[in-house]
C-alpha positions in Angstrom: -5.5 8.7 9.1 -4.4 5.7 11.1 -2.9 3.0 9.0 -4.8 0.1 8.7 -1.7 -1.4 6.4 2.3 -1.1 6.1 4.2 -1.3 2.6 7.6 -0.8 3.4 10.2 0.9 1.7 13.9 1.6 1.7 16.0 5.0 0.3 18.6 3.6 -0.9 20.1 7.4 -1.0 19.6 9.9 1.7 16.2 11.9 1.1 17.8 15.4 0.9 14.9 17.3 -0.9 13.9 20.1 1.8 10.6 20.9 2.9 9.9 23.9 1.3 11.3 22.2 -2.0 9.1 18.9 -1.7 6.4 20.9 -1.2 6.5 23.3 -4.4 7.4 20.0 -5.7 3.8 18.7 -4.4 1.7 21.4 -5.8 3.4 21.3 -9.4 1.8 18.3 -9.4 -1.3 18.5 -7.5 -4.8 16.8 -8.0 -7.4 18.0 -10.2 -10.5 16.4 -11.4 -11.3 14.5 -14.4 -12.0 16.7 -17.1 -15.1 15.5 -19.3 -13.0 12.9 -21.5 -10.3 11.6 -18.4 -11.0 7.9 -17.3 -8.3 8.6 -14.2 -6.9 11.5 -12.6 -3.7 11.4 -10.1 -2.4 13.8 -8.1 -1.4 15.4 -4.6 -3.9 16.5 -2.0 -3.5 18.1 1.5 -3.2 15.8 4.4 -5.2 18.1 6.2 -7.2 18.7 3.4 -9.2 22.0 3.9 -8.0 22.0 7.5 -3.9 22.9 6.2 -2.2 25.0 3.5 0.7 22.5 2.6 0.8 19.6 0.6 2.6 17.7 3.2 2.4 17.8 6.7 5.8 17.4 9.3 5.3 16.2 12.7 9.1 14.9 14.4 10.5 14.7 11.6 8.1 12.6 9.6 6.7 13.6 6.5 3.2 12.9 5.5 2.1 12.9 1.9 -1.6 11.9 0.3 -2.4 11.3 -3.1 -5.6 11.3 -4.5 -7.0 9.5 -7.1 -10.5 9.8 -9.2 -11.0 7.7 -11.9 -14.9 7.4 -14.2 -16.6 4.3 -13.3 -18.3 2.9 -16.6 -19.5 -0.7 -16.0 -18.9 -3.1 -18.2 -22.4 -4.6 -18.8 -23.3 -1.3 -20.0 -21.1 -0.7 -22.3 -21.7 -4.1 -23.8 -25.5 -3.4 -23.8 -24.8 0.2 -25.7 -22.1 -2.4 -28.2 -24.5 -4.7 -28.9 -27.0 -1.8 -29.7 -24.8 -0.9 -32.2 -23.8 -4.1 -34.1 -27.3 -5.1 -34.6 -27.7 -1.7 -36.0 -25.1 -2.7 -38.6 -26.5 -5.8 -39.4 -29.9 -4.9 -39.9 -28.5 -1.8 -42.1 -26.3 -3.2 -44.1 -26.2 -7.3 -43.5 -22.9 -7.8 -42.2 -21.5 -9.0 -38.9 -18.8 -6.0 -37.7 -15.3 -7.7 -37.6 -13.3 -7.8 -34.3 -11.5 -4.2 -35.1 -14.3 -2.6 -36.5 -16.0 -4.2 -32.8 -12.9 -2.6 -30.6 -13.9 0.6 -32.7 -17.1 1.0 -32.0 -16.8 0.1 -28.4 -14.2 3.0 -28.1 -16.6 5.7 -29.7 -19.3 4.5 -27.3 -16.5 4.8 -24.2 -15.6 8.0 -25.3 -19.4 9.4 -25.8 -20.2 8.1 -22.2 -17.5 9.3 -20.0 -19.1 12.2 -19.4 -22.2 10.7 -17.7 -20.2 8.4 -16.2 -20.0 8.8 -11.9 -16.8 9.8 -10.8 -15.3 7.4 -8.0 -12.2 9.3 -5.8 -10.4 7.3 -3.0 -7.1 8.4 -1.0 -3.7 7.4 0.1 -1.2 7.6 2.8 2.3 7.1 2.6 5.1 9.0 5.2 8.7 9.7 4.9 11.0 8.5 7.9 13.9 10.6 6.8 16.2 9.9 9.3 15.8 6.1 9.0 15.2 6.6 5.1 12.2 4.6 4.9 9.1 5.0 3.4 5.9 3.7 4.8 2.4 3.3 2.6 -0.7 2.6 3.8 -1.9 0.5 1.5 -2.4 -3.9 0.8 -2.0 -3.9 -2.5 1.6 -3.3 -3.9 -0.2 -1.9 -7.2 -1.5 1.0 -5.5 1.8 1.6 -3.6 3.7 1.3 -7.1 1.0 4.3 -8.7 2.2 6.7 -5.6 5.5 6.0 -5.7 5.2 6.5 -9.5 3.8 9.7 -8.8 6.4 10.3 -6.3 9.2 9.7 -8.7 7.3 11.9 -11.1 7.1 14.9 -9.2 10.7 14.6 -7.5 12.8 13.2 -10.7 13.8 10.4 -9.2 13.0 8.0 -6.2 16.0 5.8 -5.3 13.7 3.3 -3.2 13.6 -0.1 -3.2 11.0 -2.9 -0.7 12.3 -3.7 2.3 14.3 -7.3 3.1 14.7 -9.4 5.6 17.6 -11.3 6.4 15.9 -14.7 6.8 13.4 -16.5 4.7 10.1 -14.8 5.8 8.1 -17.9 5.0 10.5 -20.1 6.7 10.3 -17.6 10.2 6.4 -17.5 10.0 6.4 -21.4 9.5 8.7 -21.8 12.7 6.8 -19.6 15.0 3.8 -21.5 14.2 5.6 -25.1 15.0 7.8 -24.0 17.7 7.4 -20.1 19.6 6.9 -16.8 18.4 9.9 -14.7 19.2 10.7 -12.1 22.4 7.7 -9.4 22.0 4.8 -11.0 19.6 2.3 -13.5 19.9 1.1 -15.7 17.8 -2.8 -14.9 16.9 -5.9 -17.2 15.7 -5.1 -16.9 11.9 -2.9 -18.0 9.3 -2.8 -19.3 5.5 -1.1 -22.2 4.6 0.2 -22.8 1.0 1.9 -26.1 -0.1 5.9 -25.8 -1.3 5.0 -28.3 -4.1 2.1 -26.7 -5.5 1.3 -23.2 -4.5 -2.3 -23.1 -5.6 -3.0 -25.2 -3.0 -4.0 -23.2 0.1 -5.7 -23.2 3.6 -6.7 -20.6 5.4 -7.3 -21.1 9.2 -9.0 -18.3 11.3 -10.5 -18.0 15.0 -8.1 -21.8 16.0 -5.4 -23.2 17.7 -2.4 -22.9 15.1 -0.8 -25.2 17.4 -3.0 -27.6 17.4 -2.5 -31.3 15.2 -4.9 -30.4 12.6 -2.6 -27.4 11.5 0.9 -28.9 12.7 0.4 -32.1 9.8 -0.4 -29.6 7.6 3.4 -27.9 8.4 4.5 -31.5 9.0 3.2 -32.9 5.4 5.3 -29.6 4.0 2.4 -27.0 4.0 3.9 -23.4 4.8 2.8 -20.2 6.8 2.3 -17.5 4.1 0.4 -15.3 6.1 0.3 -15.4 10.2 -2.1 -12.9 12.3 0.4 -11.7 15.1 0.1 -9.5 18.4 3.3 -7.4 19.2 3.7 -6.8 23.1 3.9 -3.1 22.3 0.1 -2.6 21.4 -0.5 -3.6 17.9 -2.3 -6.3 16.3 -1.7 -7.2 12.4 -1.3 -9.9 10.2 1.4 -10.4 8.1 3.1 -12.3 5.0 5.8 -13.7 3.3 6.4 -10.4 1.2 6.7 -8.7 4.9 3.9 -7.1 3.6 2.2 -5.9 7.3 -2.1 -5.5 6.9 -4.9 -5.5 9.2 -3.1 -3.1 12.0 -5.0 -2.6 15.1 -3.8 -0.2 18.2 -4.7 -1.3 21.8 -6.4 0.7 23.9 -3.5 2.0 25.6 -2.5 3.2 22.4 -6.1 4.9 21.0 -5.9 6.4 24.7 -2.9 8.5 23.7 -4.7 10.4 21.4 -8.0 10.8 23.2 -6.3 12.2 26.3 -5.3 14.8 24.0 -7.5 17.7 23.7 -7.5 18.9 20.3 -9.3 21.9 19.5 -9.7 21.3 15.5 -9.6 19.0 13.0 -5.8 19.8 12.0 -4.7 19.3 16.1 -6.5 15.8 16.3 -4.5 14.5 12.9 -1.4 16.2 14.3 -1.5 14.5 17.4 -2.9 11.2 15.8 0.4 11.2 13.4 2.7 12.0 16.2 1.3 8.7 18.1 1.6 6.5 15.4 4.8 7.3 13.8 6.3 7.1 17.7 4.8 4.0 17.8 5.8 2.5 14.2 9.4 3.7 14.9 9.6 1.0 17.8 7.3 -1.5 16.3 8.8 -1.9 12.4 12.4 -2.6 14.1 11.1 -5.0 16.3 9.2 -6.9 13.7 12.5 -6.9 11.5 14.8 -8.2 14.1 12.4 -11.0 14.6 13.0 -11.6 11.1 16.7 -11.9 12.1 17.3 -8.1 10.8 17.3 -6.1 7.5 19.0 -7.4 4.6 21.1 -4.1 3.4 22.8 -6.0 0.3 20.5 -4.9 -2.4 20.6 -1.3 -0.9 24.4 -0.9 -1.0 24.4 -2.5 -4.3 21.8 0.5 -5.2 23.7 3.3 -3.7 26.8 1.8 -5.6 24.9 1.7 -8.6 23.8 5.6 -8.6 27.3 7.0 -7.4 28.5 5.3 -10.6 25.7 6.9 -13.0 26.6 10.6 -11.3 30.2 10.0 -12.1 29.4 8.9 -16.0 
């Protein structure tokens, strides 16, 4: 249950659904498998899966949510193979080539016959609701999974006024200094970054286990390469790399950290993720505003304009 990755996101409202609501909510719209003919299938799952009873789990306030999703894995190369089957079927039959709708077809009657052979593939994911800072946090890399949960999210609520959090300064621009200059008050600047070059962004070098402040890599920032991605060490215990998108990925906890929640003697399964949650959202509460003020802060403008922009749809 550890996050391994950080999507951040900002309420623009004040979340005010209860607990007992959100989770009726949750079940409404809760996971079941793919029936014979579903590619994909989305939906909620306990955190605790057979270890809890809600389809959320509270620890200090925090709100942890998971949504699973299965989806039918038919590979392409077989499909083909079955197509191809087909159209020389047709030809020998009746001496014509298949056109390219009569192709698209044909290659949906063969989906459609194999989905229910296919193997089912299911993953998980993550995401937690600070409701008193009003942010949302997603453990995921990819902003196309976070965007399918808080899909879902907006789907079983009615509406999700949240929008990605902002920094106040030019991310690339901060990531670019620390690497020329110092990294600010609490972090550390690790063995691994990714340059890209402002005039042609296609251009990239990615640097791992060196000295980013060493010639080789300061001509790079000199000839007007950028830092689009910089592995960093906060003070507090927590190792990560992270991008121009303030997209935060590859989290590792210290020792000091892990050792929290192995001095803790849980008795089950649901103890141990209770106790593991209550560590890591303590320690992502001091962590997240420390890597925005090094940033130089949160930009609030778009959120404001977002409040603004609701109050005047209620009063329409």
């Amino acid at each position: 249950m550890w996050f391994k990755n950080i999507l951040l996101y900002r309420f623009t409202r004040p979340f005010t659904t209860s607990i007992e609501e959100l989770n009726e909510k949750l079940e409404a719209s809760a996971f079941s498998p793919c029936g014979s003919q579903d590619q994909l299938s989305y939906g909620w799952v306990k955190p605790l899966g057979d270890s809890g009873s809600e389809y959320l789990h509270v620890c200090n306030g925090y709100i942890m949510l998971c949504a699973k999703q299965q989806e039918k894995v038919l590979p392409a190369a077989v499909v083909n193979e079955f197509l191809d089957e087909k159209i020389r079927e047709i030809q020998d039959q009746d001496g014509r080539k298949p056109g390219r709708k009569e192709r698209t077809e044909i290659k949906e009657q063969i989906v459609f016959e194999l989905l229910p052979r296919a193997f089912s593939r299911s993953k998980k994911l993550y995401a937690y609701i600070d409701v008193e800072q009003g942010l949302l946090y997603v453990d995921s890399s990819s902003y196309k999974r976070a965007e399918d949960l808080l899909g879902l999210l907006r789907d079983t609520l009615g509406s999700l006024p949240v929008i990605p959090v902002k920094a106040k300064n030019t991310a690339q621009h901060m990531l670019s200094d620390w690497v020329k200059n110092v990294a600010p008050q609490g972090f550390e600047v690790g063995g691994e970054c990714e340059l890209r070059d402002s005039a042609d962004e296609t251009a990239v070098i990615r640097a791992k286990n060196q000295d980013l402040s060493s010639e080789q890599i300061q001509s790079h920032l000199s000839a007007g390469m950028y830092v689009s991605k910089l592995a960093m060490t906060w003070t507090g215990g927590i190792d990560f790399v992270v991008d121009d998108q303030l997209a935060i990925k590859r989290v590792q906890f210290g020792d000091l950290i892990r050792d929290k929640a192995d001095d803790i003697n849980a008795e089950s399964a649901a103890e141990q993720f209770d106790a593991d949650f209550s560590i890591m959202s303590g320690e992502f509460a001091r962590f997240i505003p420390a890597v925005l003020d090094a940033f130089g802060g949160e930009d609030l403008s778009d959120v404001a304009g977002e409040a603004e922009t609701g109050e005047q749809r209620l009063s329409a």
